[in-house]
N, C-alpha and C positions, 0 to 999 in steps of 0.2 A: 688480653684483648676481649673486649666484650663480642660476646655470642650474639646472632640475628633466629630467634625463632618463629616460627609462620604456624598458627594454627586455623583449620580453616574448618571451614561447617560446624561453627561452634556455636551452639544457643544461648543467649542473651545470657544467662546466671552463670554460664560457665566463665564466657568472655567476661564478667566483671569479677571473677572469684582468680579468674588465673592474670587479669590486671592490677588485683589486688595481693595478692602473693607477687610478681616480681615488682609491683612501688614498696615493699616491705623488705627488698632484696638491693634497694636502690637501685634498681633498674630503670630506664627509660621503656616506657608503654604507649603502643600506638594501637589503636580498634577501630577497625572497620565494621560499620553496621549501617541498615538503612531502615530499624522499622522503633517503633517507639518503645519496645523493648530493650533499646542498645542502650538507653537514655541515660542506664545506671553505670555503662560500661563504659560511654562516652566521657561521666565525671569520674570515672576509676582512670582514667588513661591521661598522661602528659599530653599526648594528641589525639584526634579524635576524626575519622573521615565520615563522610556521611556519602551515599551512593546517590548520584543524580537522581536515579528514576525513586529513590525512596522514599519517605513521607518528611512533608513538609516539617514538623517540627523536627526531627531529626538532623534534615538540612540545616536547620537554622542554630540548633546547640552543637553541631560538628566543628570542629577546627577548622577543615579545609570539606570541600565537596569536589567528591569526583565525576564531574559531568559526563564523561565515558562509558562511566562503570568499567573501568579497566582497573584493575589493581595496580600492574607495572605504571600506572600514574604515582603511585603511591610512592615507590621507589625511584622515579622523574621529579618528585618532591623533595625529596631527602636529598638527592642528588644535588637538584639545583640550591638549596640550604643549604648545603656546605660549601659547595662552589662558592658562593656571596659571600659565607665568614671567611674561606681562603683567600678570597679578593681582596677582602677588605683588612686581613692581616698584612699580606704582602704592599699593599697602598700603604698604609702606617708605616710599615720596616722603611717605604721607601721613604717617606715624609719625612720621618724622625733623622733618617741618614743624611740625608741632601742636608738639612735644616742646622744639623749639630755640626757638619762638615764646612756649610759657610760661616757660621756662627763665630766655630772658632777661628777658621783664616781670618774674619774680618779683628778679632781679637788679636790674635799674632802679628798680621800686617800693622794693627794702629799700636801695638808695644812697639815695634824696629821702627817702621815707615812712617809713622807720625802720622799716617791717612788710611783711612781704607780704598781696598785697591775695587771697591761695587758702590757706585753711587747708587741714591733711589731706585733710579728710572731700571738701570741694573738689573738691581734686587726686584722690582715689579714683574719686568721680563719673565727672568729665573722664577719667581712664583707662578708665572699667569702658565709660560708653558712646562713648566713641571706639574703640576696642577693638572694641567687641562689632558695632555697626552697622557699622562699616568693613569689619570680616570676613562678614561677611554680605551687605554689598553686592558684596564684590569678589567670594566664594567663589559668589555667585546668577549673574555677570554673563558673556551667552551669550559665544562667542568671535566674532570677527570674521572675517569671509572676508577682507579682506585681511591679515591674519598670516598665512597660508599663506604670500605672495608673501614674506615679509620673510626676510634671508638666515640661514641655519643658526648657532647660539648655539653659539660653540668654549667649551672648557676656560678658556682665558685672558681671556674677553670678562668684565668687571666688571658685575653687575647695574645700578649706579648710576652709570650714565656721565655723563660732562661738561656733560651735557645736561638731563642728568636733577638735579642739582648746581646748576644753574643757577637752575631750576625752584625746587627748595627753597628757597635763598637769596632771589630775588622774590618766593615768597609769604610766607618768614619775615620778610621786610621790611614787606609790607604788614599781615601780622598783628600785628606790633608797634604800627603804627603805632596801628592801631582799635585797638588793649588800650589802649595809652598815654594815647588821646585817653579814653577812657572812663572808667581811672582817675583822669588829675589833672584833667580838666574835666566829669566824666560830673556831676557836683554842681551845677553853674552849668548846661549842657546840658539835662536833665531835672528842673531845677527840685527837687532832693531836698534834706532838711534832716538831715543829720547830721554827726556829728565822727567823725575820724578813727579814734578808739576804739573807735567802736559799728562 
């Protein structure tokens, strides 16, 4: 697991000598500075904060500005950054699952049943409020204090990892199964009387 180190009261050459020693470690670098000596430390670092009350250029070549001058901003940043790629992982897992899950009943049902058992208007439905609650749950939902701990998201790291892949397939299995079991026995199950047509 990667390590969080804080160096603080550190003069502008040091801050870019020790951002340049851990991007040479492949590490992620983040520096905080507010005066136009940061300037070389700010292009040494992955990110880069500039402190509200500090000097305009500085503001302006910073990644983020902390209008506060609170540091714990700093880590309310990071915070909220990984909450959003958390979010937006579990939205996908869910997308990809519902998606692959009707996909294939509708393939299953038109091999036996000769129709599918979701017309259009249906499947719009099923889009519009899966879609729309899911984004609203994921987009409302606080972030968690332990993703802080969890380690730095490279370039190369795939959103939907092996794990997450996994996940999908188990529950697209199980949701097959209930579609399955509801359309060729939901008839006899719940006692309903009709034909295949209606």
């Amino acid at each position: 697991m990667d390590t969080l180190v804080v160096i603080g009261r550190a003069k502008p050459v040091h801050k870019q000598i020790v951002a340049n020693g851990l991007r040479a470690m492949k590490k992620k670098v983040a520096v905080v500075g507010e005066g136009i000596n940061d300037l070389k430390a700010f292009e040494s670092a992955d990110v880069s904060f500039a402190m509200g009350s500090g000097k305009s250029i500085s503001r302006n070549r910073a990644s983020m500005v902390l209008t506060d001058d609170n540091f714990e901003s700093c880590i309310k940043a990071i915070l909220r950054g990984r909450n959003i790629y958390s979010n937006i992982k579990k939205f996908l897992q869910f997308q990809i699952t519902v998606n692959f899950s009707i996909l294939v009943c509708i393939f299953i049902s038109v091999l036996y049943l000769t129709e599918s058992p979701f017309n259009a208007v249906m499947l719009i439905w099923i889009n519009l409020i899966m879609d729309t609650l899911a984004a609203l749950a994921l987009a409302t939902a606080p972030p968690l204090e332990r993703v802080i701990y969890e380690p730095a998201i490279t370039e190369n790291v795939s959103i939907l990892q092996p794990v997450v892949w996994r996940q999908i397939y188990g529950i697209t299995v199980w949701n097959i199964l209930v579609m399955s079991i509801v359309i060729f026995m939901g008839k006899s199950i719940f006692g309903l009387e009709y034909d295949n047509s209606d």
